[in-house]
C-alpha positions in Angstrom: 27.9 0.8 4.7 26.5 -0.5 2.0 23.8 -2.4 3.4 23.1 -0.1 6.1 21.7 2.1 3.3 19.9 -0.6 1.4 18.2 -1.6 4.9 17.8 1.8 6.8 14.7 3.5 7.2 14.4 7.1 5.9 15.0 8.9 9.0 18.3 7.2 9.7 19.6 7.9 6.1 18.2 11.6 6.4 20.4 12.1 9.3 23.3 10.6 7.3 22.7 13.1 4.7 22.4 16.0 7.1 25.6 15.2 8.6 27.6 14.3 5.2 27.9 11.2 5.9 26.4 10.2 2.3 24.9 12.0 -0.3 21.8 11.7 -2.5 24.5 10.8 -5.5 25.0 7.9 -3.3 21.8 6.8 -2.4 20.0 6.5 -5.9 23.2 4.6 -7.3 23.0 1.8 -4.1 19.7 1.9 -4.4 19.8 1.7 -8.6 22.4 -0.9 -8.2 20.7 -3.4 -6.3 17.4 -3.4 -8.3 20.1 -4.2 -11.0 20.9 -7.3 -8.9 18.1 -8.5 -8.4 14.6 -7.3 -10.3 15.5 -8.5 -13.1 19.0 -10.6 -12.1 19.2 -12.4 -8.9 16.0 -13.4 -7.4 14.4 -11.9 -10.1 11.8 -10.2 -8.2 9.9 -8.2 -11.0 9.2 -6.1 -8.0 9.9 -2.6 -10.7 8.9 -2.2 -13.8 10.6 0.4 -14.4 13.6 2.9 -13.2 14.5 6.3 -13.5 17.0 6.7 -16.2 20.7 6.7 -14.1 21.9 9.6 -15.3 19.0 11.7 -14.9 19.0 10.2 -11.0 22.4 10.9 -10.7 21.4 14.7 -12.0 18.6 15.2 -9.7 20.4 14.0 -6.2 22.9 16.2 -7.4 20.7 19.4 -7.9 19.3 18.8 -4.1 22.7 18.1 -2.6 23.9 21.4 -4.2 20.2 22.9 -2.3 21.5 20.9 1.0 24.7 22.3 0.9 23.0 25.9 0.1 20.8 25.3 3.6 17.7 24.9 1.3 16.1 21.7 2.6 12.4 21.4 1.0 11.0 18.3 3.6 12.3 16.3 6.1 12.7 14.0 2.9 14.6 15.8 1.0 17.1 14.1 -1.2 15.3 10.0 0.1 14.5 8.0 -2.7 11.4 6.6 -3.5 9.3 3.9 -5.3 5.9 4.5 -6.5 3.1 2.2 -7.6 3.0 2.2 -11.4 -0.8 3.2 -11.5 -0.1 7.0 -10.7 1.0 8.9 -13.6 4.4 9.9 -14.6 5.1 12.9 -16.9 7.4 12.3 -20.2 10.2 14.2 -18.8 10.3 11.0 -15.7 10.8 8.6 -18.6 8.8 6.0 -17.1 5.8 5.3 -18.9 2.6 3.9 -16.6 0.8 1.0 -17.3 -1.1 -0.2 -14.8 0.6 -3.6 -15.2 -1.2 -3.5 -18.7 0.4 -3.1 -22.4 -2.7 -1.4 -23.4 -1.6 1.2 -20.7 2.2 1.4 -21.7 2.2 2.7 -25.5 0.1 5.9 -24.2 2.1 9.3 -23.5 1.3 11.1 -20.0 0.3 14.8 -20.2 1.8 15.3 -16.9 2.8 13.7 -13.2 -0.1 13.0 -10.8 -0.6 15.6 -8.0 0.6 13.6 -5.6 4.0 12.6 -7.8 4.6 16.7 -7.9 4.0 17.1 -4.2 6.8 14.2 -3.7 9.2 16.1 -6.0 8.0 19.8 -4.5 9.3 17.7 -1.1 12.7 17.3 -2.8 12.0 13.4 -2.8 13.4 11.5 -6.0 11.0 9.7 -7.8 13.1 6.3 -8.3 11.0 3.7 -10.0 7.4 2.3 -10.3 6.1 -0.8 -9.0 4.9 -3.5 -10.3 0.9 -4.1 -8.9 -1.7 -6.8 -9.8 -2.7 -5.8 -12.9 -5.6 -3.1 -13.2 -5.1 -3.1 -9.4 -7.2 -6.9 -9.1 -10.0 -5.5 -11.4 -8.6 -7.4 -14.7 -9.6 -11.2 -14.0 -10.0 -13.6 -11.0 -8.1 -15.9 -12.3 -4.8 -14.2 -12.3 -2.6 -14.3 -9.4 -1.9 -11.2 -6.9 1.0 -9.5 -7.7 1.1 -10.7 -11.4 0.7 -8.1 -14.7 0.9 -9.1 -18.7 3.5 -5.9 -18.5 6.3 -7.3 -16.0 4.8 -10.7 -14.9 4.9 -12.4 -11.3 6.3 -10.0 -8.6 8.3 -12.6 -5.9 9.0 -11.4 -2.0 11.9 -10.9 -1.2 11.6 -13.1 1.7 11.9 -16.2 -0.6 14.8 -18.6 -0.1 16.4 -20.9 -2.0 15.8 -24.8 -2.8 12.3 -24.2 -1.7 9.5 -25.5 -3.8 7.1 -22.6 -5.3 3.8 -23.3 -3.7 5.6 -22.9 -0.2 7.2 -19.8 -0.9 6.3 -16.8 1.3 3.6 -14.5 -0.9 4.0 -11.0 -1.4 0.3 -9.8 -1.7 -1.2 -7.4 -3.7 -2.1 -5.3 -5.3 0.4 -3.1 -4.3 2.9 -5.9 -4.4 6.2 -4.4 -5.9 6.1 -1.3 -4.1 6.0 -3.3 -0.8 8.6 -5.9 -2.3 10.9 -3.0 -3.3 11.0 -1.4 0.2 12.0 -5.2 2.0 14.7 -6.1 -1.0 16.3 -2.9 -0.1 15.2 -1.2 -3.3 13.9 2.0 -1.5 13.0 3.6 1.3 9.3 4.3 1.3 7.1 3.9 -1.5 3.6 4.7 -2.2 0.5 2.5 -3.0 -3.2 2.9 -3.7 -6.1 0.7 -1.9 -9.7 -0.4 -2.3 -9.7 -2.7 0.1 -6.2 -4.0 1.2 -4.3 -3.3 -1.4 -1.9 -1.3 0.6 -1.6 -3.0 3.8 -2.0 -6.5 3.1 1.2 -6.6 1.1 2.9 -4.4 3.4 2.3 -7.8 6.1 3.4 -9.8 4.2 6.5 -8.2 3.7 6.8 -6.8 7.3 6.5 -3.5 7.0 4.8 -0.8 8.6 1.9 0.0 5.9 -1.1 2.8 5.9 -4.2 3.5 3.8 -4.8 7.3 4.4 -8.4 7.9 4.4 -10.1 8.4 0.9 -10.5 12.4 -0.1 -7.0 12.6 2.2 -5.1 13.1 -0.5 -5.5 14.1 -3.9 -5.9 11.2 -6.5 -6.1 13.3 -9.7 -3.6 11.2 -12.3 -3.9 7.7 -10.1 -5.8 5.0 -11.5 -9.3 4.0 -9.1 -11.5 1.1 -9.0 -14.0 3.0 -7.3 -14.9 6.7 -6.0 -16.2 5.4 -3.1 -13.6 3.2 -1.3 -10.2 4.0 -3.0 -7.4 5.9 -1.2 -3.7 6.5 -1.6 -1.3 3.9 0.7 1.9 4.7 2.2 4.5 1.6 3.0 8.0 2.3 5.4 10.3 0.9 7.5 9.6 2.5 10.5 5.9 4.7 11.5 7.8 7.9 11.7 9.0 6.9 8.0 5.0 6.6 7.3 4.1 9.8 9.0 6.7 12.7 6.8 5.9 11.0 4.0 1.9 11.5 5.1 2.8 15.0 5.7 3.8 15.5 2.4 1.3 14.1 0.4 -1.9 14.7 2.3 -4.2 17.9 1.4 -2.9 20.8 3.7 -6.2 21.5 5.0 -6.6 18.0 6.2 -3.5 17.6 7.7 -3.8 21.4 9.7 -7.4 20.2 11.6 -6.1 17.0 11.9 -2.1 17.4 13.0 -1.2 20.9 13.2 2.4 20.2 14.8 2.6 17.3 11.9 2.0 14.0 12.2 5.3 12.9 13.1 5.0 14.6 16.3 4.5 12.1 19.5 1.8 13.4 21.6 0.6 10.2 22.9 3.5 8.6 25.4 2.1 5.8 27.0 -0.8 3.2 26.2 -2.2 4.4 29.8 -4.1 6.8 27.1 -5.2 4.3 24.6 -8.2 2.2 24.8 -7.5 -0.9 22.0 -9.9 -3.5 20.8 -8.8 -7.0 19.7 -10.8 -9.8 17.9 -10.1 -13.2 18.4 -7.1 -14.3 16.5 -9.1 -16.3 13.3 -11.3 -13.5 12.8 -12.7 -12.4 9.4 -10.1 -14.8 8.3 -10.9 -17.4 5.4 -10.6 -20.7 6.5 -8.5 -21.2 3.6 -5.9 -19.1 5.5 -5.3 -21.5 8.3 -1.9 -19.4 9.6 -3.5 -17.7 12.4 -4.7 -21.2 13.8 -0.7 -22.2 13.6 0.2 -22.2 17.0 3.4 -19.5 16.7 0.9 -17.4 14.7 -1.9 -17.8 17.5 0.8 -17.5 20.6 2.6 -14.1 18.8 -1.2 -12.9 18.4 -2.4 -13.8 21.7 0.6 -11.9 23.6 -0.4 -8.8 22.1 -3.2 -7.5 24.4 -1.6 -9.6 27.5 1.4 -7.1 26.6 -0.6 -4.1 26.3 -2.3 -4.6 29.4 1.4 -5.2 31.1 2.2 -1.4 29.5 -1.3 0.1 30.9 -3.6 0.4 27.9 -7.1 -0.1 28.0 -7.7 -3.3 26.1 -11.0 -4.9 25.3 -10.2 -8.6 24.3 -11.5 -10.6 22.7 -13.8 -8.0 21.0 -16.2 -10.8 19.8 -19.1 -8.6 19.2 -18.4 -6.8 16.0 -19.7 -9.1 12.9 -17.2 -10.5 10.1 -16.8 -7.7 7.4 -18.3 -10.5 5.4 -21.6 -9.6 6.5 -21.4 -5.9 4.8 -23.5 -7.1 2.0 -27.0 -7.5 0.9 -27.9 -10.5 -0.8 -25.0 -10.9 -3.9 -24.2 -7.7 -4.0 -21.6 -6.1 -1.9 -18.3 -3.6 -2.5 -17.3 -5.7 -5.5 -20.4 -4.8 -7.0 -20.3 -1.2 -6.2 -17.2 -1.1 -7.8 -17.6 -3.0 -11.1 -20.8 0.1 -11.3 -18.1 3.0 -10.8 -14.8 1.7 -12.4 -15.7 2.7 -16.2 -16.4 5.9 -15.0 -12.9 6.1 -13.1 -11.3 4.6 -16.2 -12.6 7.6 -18.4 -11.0 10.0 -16.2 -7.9 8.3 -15.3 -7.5 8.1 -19.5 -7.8 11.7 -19.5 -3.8 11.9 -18.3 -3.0 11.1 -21.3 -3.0 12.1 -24.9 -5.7 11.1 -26.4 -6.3 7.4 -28.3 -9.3 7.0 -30.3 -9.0 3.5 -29.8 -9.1 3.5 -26.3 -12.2 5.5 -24.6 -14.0 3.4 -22.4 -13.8 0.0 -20.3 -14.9 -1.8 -23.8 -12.3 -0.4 -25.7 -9.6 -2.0 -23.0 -11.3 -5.3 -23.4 -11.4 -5.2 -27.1 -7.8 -3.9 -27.4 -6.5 -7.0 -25.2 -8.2 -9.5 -26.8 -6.7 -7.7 -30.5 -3.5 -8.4 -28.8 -3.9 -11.1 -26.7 -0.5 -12.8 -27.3 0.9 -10.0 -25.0 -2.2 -9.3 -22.8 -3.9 -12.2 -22.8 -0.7 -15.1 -22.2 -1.3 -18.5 -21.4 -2.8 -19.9 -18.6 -3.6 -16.3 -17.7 -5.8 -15.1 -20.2 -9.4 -14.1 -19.1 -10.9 -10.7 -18.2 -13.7 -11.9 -16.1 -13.5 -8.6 -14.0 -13.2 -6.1 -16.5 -16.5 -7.8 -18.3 -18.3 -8.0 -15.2 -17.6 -4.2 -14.8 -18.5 -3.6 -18.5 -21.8 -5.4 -18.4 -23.1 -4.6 -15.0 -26.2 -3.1 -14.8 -26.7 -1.9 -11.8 -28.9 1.6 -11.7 -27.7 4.9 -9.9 -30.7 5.2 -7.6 -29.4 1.3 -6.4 -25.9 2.5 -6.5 -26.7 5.5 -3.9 -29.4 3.4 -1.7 -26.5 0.4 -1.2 -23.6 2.6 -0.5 -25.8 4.8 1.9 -27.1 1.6 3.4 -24.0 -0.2 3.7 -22.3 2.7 5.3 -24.1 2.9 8.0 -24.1 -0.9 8.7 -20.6 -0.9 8.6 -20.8 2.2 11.7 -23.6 1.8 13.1 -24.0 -1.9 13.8 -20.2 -2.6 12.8 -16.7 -0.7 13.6 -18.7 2.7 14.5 -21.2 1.1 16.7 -17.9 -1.2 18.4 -15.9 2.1 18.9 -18.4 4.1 20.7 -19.5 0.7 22.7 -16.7 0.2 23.9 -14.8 3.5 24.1 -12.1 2.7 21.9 -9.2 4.4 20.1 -7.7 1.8 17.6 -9.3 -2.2 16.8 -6.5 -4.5 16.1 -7.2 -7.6 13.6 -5.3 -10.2 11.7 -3.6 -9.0 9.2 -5.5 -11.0 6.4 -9.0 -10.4 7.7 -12.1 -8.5 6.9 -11.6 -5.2 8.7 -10.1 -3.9 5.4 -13.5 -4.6 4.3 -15.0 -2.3 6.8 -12.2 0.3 6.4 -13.6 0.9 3.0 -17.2 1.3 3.4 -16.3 3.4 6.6 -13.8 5.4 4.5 -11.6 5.6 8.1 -8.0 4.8 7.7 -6.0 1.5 8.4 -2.9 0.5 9.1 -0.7 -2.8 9.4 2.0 -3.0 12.0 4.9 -6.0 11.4 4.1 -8.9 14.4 6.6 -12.4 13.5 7.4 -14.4 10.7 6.4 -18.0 10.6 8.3 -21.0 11.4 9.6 -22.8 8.5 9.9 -20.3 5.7 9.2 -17.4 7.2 6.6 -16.0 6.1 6.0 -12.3 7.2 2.8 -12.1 9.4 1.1 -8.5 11.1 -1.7 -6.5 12.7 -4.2 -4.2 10.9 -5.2 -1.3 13.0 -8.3 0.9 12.4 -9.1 4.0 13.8 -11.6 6.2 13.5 -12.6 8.7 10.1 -10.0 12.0 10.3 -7.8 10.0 12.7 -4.5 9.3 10.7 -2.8 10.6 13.4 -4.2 8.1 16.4 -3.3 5.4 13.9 0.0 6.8 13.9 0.7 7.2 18.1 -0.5 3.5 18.2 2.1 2.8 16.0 5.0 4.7 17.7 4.1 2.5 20.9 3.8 -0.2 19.2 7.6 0.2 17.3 8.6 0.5 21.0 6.8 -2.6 22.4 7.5 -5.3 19.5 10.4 -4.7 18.3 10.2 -5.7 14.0 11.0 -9.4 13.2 13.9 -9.5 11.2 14.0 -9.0 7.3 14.6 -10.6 4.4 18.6 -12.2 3.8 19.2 -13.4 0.9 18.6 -9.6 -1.3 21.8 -8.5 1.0 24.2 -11.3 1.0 
């Protein structure tokens, strides 16, 4: 029983609890137990950084079993645990402080949850833990690692076994890497991530999950911590796409979700890939060569069969689709969405500091700098102890009148010569890429939604490998039918061992 809850998707231990199988009592305390075993014990993950308190979890499964048992049921979620990435704020009363991965970050007091945390508990979810991330969500230095923070240090996969050397580990990604980590080490259920551009579904690959950025402006980001206004949106990460689409539904703005889904997003309304048209690249794509996986002939084989498959099942499939450029290319000259977002971060900052109380000593982008390097024994640690992002962001000088003219320009490169411009060519529904490749890139200047979809794990270690799917702006929904077919079709690899033995 025991690790049928620690490995069961949401829907599965929802029909447990509707039956009386378990109860939300049990749930958090499996679920509080093993991150006892092994965040901080065990494998040492680091994968949370912090938990609710055990008897205030125990407290509030109670209250919604008493609601269950009462026939009040607030979500098809009600009473499921849930990890959240430790960049959206937490009131006081949660007892989890948010830090952003940073120290700076941790000694400041919350006025109150983030939107989308009340929406979550409105939905009767329990708000478990937070996850640990890459520090200022990758905007602190390049020369840290993904998945590391001064706050909690390295996050580890779960997927790591033992007797194996570091460098040949499995990775975890980033920068939503604990959330993902805690969902695969049987942590949680679901958990929720924010992305710029791959933050969400790149770790979700690697730690082979079902994964979604919902489409910036989707979902309110009032008390969550942004690199940028123009690319960032809120992630979700699940077992399962039906997992991914309630906990859509509850998070999403109501408006968008009625024009988009009005008989919800979980509903199938697609039932064969006779109605889907899918583009696929060639399998090193907008890959760095650095990344030679997808030339690794398991890697390339397990890619390959995917339209053959697809064809088999009666979808429209357009491969290779070798005429839409690397999202490399969506630049001009040196400056490109890294640039963009160095320009709007300090202003993000400022308004993500206004969930808390307020610190005179931190205002701005320069007083974060300053305050790290005051305490750089905790901030700052050896060999990790640079800022190069943060200063870029700090010094960059790039005017508004630019700032408009390259994000309206790059916009309509990225449709109209790029993913748009390949859609409408080519009458397609959904492009499918390597799940380390550029189309993140043009997700972002697009502001359309992606997704990642589980595909093998790699010989040897066992490395987690995927798909990222894009559809098209307002179409969370077609991402989502794709994915129920694609559940269906390719079955997941397995998961992760050692967390349950």
């Amino acid at each position: 029983m025991l690790t049928s809850i620690l490995q069961a998707p949401a829907t599965t231990l929802q029909q447990q609890l509707s039956v009386g199988e378990v109860t939300s009592v049990r749930l958090v305390q499996e679920f509080l137990d093993q991150i006892e075993r092994h965040n901080s014990n065990g494998m040492r993950l680091n994968a949370v950084i912090s938990v609710l308190d055990r008897n205030l979890a125990s407290e509030t499964a109670n209250r919604l079993d008493e609601e269950r048992k009462h026939g009040k049921i607030r979500s098809s979620l009600h009473g499921i645990p849930i990890i959240i990435k430790d960049c959206i704020v937490t009131g006081l009363e949660l007892g989890m402080p948010t830090t952003v991965g940073s120290h700076c970050f941790a000694r400041m007091r919350a006025k109150g949850n983030a939107q989308l945390v009340n929406q979550l508990i409105d939905g009767g979810m329990i708000i478990l833990g937070k996850g640990n991330l890459t520090e200022f969500c990758g905007l602190k230095s390049k020369d840290t690692p993904i998945g590391w923070s001064a706050y909690m240090g390295q996050t580890l996969s779960a997927h790591r076994l033992p007797n194996v050397a570091d460098e040949k580990q499995p990775t975890c990604g980033g920068s939503t890497s604990g959330p993902a980590v805690s969902i695969a080490a049987g942590f949680c259920p679901l958990a929720i991530g924010t992305e710029t551009s791959g933050s969400t579904v790149y770790p979700a690959s690697c730690c082979g999950l079902y994964g979604m950025k919902l489409a910036p402006n989707s979902v309110s980001t009032k008390g969550v911590f942004r690199l940028s206004e123009s690319f960032d949106g809120v992630g979700v990460l699940a077992r399962t796409p039906t997992d991914l689409a309630l906990l859509a539904e509850i998070i999403m703005k109501k408006k968008v979700l009625s024009e988009m889904a009005p008989y919800g997003l979980a509903s199938r309304r697609v039932c064969s890939w006779a109605e889907l048209c899918v583009g696929v690249v060639p399998n090193d794509w907008g890959v760095a060569h650095a990344l030679g996986k997808w030339r690794r002939e398991e890697v390339k084989r397990a890619y390959e069969n995917v339209p053959l498959v697809l064809k088999s099942k009666g979808a429209k499939v357009k491969y290779p689709l070798d005429n839409l450029a690397n999202g490399s290319s969506l630049s001009v000259g040196a400056e490109n969405l890294g640039t963009v977002a160095y320009h709007e971060f300090p202003e993000k900052l400022k308004e993500f500091l206004a969930n808390f109380e307020h610190d005179p000593g931190v205002e701005s982008i320069a007083d974060v700098i300053k305050w790290n390097e005051e305490h750089s024994i905790i901030s700052l640690p050896d060999p990790y102890n640079t800022q190069t992002e943060l200063i870029k962001s700090r010094d960059n000088d790039m005017t508004e009148d630019r700032h408009r003219e390259l994000c309206d320009m790059l916009r309509r490169t990225a449709l109209e010569k790029g993913v748009g411009k390949a859609m409408q060519d080519n009458g397609l529904d959904i492009i499918l890429a390597p799940s380390d490749s550029t189309l993140v890139s043009y997700a972002a200047w697009a502001r359309w939604p992606i997704g990642t979809v589980p595909l093998g794990r790699m010989d040897g270690v066992g490395q987690p490998f995927g798909l990222f799917a894009l559809a098209r702006g307002g179409r969370e929904d077609a991402l989502l039918q794709f994915m129920f077919l694609f559940e269906e079709t390719f079955p997941s690899p397995p998961g992760p061992t050692f967390p349950f033995e």
